[in-house]
C-alpha positions as CSV (number, residue, x, y, z in Angstrom):
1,X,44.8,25.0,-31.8
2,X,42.7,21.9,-32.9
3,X,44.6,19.9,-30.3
4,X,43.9,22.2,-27.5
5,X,40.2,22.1,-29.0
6,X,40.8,18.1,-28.9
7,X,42.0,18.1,-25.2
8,X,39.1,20.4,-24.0
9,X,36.5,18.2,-25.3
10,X,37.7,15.0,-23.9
11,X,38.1,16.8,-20.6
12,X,34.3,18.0,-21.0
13,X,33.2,14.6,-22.3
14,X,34.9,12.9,-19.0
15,X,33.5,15.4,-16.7
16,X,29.6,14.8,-18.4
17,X,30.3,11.3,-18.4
18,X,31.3,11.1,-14.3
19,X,28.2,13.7,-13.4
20,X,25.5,11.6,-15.3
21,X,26.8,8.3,-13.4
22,X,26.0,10.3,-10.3
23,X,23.1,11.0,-11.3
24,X,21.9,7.3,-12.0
25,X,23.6,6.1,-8.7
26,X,21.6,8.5,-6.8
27,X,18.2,6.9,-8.4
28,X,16.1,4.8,-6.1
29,X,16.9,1.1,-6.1
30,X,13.3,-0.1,-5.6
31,X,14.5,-3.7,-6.6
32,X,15.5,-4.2,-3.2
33,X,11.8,-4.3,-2.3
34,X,11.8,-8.0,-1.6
35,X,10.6,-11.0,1.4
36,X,13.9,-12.6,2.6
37,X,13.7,-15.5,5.1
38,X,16.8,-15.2,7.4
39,X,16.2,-18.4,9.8
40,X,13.0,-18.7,10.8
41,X,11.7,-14.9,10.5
42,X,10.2,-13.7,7.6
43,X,10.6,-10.0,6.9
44,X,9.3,-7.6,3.9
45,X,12.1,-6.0,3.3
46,X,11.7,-2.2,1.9
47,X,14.2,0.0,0.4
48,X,15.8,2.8,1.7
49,X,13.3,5.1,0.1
50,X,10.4,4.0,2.6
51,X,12.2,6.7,5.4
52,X,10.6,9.3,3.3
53,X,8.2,8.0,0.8
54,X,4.6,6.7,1.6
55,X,4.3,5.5,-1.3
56,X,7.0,3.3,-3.6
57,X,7.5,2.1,-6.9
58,X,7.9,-1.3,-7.2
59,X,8.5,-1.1,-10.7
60,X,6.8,-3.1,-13.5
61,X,5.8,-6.8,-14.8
62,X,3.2,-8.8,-16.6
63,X,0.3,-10.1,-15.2
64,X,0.0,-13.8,-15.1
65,X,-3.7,-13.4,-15.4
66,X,-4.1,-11.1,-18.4
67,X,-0.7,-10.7,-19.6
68,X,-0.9,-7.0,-19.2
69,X,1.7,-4.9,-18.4
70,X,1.1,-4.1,-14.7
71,X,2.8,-1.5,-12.3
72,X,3.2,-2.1,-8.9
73,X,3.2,0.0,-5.5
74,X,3.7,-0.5,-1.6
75,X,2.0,1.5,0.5
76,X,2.6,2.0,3.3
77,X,1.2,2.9,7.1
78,X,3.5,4.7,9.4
79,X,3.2,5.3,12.8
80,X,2.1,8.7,13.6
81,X,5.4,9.3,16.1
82,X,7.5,8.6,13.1
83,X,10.5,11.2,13.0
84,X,10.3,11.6,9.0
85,X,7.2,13.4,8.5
86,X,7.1,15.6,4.9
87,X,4.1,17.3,3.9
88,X,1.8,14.7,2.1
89,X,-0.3,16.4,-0.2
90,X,-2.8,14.5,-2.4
91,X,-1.5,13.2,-6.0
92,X,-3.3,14.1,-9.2
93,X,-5.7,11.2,-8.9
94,X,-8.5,12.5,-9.6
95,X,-9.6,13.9,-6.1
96,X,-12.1,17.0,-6.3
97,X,-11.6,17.1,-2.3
98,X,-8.2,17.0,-0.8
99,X,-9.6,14.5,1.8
100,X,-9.3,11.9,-0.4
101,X,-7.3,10.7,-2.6
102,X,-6.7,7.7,-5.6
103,X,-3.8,5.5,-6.0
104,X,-4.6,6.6,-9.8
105,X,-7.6,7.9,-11.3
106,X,-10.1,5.4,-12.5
107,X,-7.7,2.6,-11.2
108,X,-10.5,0.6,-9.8
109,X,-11.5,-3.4,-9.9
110,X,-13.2,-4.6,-12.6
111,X,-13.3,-8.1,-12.1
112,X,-13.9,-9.5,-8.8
113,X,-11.7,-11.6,-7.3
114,X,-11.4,-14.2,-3.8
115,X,-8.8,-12.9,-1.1
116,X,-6.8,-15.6,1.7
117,X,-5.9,-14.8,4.9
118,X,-3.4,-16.6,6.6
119,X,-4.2,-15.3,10.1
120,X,-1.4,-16.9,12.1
121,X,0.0,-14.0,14.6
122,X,3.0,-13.6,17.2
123,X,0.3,-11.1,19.5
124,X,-2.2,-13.3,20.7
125,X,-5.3,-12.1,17.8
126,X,-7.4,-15.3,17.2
127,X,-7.8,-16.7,13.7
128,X,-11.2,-16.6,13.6
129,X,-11.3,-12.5,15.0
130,X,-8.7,-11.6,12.0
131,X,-10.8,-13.5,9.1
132,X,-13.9,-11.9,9.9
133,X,-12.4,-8.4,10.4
134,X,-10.9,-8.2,7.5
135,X,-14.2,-9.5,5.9
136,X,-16.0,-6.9,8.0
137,X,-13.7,-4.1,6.8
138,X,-13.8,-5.3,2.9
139,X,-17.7,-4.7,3.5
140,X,-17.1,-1.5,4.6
141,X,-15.8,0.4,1.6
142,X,-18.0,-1.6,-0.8
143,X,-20.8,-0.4,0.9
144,X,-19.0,2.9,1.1
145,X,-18.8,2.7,-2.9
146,X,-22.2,2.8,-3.3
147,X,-22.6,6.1,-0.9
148,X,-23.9,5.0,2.2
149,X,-21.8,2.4,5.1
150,X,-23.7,0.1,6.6
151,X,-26.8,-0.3,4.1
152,X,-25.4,-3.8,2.7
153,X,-26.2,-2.7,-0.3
154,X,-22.6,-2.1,-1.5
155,X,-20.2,-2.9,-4.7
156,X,-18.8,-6.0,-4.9
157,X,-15.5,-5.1,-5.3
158,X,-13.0,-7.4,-3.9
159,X,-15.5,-10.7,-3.7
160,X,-14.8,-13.8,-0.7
161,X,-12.3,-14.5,1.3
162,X,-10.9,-18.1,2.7
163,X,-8.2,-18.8,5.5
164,X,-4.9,-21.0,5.2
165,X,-2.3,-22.0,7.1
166,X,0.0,-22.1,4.3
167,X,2.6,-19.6,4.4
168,X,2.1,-16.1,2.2
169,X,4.3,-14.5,0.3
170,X,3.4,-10.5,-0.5
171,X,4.2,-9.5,-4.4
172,X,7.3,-7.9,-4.5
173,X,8.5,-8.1,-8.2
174,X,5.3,-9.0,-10.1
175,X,2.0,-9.8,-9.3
176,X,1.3,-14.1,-8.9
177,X,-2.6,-14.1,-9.0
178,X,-3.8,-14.4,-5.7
179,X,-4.6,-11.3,-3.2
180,X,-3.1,-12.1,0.3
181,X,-2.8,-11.0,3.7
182,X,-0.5,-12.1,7.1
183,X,1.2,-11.3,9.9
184,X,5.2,-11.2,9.4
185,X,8.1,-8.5,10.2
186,X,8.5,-5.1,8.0
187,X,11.6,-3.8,8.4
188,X,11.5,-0.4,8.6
189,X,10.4,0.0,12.5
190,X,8.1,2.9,11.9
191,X,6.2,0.8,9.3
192,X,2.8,-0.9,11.0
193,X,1.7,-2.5,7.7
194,X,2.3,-2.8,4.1
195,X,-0.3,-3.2,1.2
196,X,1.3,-3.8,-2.5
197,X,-1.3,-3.4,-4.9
198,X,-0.3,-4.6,-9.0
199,X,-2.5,-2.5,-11.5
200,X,-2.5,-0.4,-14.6
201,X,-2.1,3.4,-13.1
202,X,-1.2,5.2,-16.5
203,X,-3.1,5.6,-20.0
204,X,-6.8,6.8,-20.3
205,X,-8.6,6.6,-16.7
206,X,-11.2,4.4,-18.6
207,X,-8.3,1.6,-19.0
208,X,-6.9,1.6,-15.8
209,X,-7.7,-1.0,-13.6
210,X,-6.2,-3.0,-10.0
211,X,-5.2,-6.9,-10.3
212,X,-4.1,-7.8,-7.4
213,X,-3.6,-7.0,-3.9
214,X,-1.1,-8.3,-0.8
215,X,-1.2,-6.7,3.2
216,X,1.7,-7.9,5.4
217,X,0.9,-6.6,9.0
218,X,4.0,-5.9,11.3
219,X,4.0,-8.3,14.2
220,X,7.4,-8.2,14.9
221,X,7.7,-4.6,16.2
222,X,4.0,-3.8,17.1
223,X,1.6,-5.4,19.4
224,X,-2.0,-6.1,18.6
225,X,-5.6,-5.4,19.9
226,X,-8.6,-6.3,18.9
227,X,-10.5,-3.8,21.6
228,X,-8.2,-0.6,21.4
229,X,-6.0,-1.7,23.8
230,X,-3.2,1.2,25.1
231,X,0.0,0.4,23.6
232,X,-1.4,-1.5,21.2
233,X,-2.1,-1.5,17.4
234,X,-5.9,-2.0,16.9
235,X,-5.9,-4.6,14.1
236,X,-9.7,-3.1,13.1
237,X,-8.2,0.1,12.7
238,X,-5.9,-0.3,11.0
239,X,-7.0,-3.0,8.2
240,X,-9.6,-0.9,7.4
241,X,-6.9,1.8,6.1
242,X,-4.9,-0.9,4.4
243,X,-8.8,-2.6,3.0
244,X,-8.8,1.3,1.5
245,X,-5.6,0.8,-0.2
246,X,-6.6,-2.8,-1.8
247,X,-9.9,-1.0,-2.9
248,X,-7.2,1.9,-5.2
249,X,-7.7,4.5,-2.6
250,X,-4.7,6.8,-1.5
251,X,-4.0,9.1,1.2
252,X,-5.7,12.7,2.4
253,X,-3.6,15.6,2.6
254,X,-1.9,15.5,5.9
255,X,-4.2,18.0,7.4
256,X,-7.2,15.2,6.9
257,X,-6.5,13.7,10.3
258,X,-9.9,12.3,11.3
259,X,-10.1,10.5,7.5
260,X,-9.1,6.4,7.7
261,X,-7.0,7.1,4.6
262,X,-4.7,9.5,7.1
263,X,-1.6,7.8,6.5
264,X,-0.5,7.8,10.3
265,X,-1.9,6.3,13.1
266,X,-1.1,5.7,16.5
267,X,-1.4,2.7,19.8
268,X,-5.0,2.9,20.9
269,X,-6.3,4.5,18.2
270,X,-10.1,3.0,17.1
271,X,-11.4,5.9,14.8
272,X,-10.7,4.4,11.9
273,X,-12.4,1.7,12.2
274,X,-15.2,3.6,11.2
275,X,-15.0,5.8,7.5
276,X,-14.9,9.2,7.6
277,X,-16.8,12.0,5.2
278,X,-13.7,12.2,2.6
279,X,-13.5,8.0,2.9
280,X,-17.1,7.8,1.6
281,X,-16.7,10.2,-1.0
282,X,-13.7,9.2,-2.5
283,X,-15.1,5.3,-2.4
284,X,-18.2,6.4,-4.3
285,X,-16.8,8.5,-6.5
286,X,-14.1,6.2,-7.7
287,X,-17.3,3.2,-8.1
């Protein structure tokens, strides 16, 4: 009889054993979040996860700067006609309106920081044209955080910016101290652009806080405008969704299609250049 017992348990051990390793094989790898540089193309490589998940973990690290423990995400922007299309509801964030939307609840900047632009394209944008939109759109949602767009009397929340022509790298694994932003390939097709932002997104709202920052912009698969061109990606539209990102905010429920934060957009599109009730709110409310 105890042998019998013996047998069975081993039997049940084996079979617990070989279920909870399927389990942990099934768990995301989002290690494999990484910039490889096959040849002479660079491409942002994102995991399998990104077919169904606006938003991924790239796991933790330390923060040169402070030598907290920081978590990082990608974000990122899909083109509307994309086939996988779940529900996107609003996280717990801290939202009172489900037109906007936190990366994390009091995950905000504290500290002001300089931003580089390496403006260097494959679609014909001029250098000077991306530098000053993206400065255009960073002045945007600070003025936005203090209630009002276009009274240039916002926060100053993600300080100056300053052009290169070295090349960028975004923030894959940890966070390296400097907030970027380029042109390069993403791999997933459906993906226009990528913002990873490093930052504490857990503990008391109060302690939270963003450190850093990197947009990679897909010139590889999509063309680019900078006058709503048919067919084309409008680089002001769309940097002023991925500016919202830097700034900690997330994305509307999916029925919030006229907010910038919507997390689709299509070729042509121009509304977003400009930011929408829910935008504003969630801007002011997180500043």
């Amino acid at each position: 009889m105890r042998r019998a017992v013996f047998i069975l348990a081993t039997i049940l051990f084996a079979v617990f054993l070989a279920v909870g390793a399927r389990f942990v094989s099934a768990k995301p790898n989002f290690s494999s979040a990484n910039l490889s540089t096959p040849g002479t193309q660079r491409t942002l490589v994102l995991p399998q996860t990104a077919d169904s998940s606006p938003v991924i973990s790239l796991g933790t690290a330390v923060d040169p700067q402070t030598g907290k423990k920081v978590e990082g995400l990608a974000i990122i922007h899909f083109k509307k006609e994309f086939t996988h299309k779940p529900q996107h509801q609003p996280g717990t964030g801290g939202a009172v309106n489900k037109c906007f939307s936190f990366l994390s609840n009091g995950a905000k900047w504290r500290t002001v920081e300089a931003w580089v632009v390496n403006p260097s394209n494959t679609r014909g944008l001029a250098d000077d044209f991306v530098f000053g939109n993206v400065g255009g759109n960073v002045s945007k949602w600070e003025d936005a955080a203090d209630g009002v767009v276009g009274n240039g009397a916002g926060v100053d929340i993600l300080g100056a910016g300053s052009t290169t022509a070295t090349q960028l790298s975004a923030d894959t694994t940890a966070p390296d101290g400097s907030n970027e932003v380029y042109f390069a390939d993403v791999s997933n097709s459906g993906a226009i652009a990528v913002t990873i932002v490093w930052g504490i997104f857990a503990g008391p709202p109060s302690q939270r806080e963003l450190v850093e920052w990197d947009q990679v912009y897909d010139d590889s698969d999509f063309d680019w405008s900078s006058a709503g061109e048919t067919g084309k990606m409008d680089f002001e539209n769309i940097s002023t969704h991925e500016i919202g990102h830097s700034t900690g905010m997330g994305h509307p429920d999916d029925s919030c299609t006229e907010e910038t934060m919507y997390r689709f957009s299509s070729t042509g599109e121009t509304k977003k250049r400009d930011l929408n009730t829910g935008d504003i709110a969630g801007a002011n409310q997180l500043y």
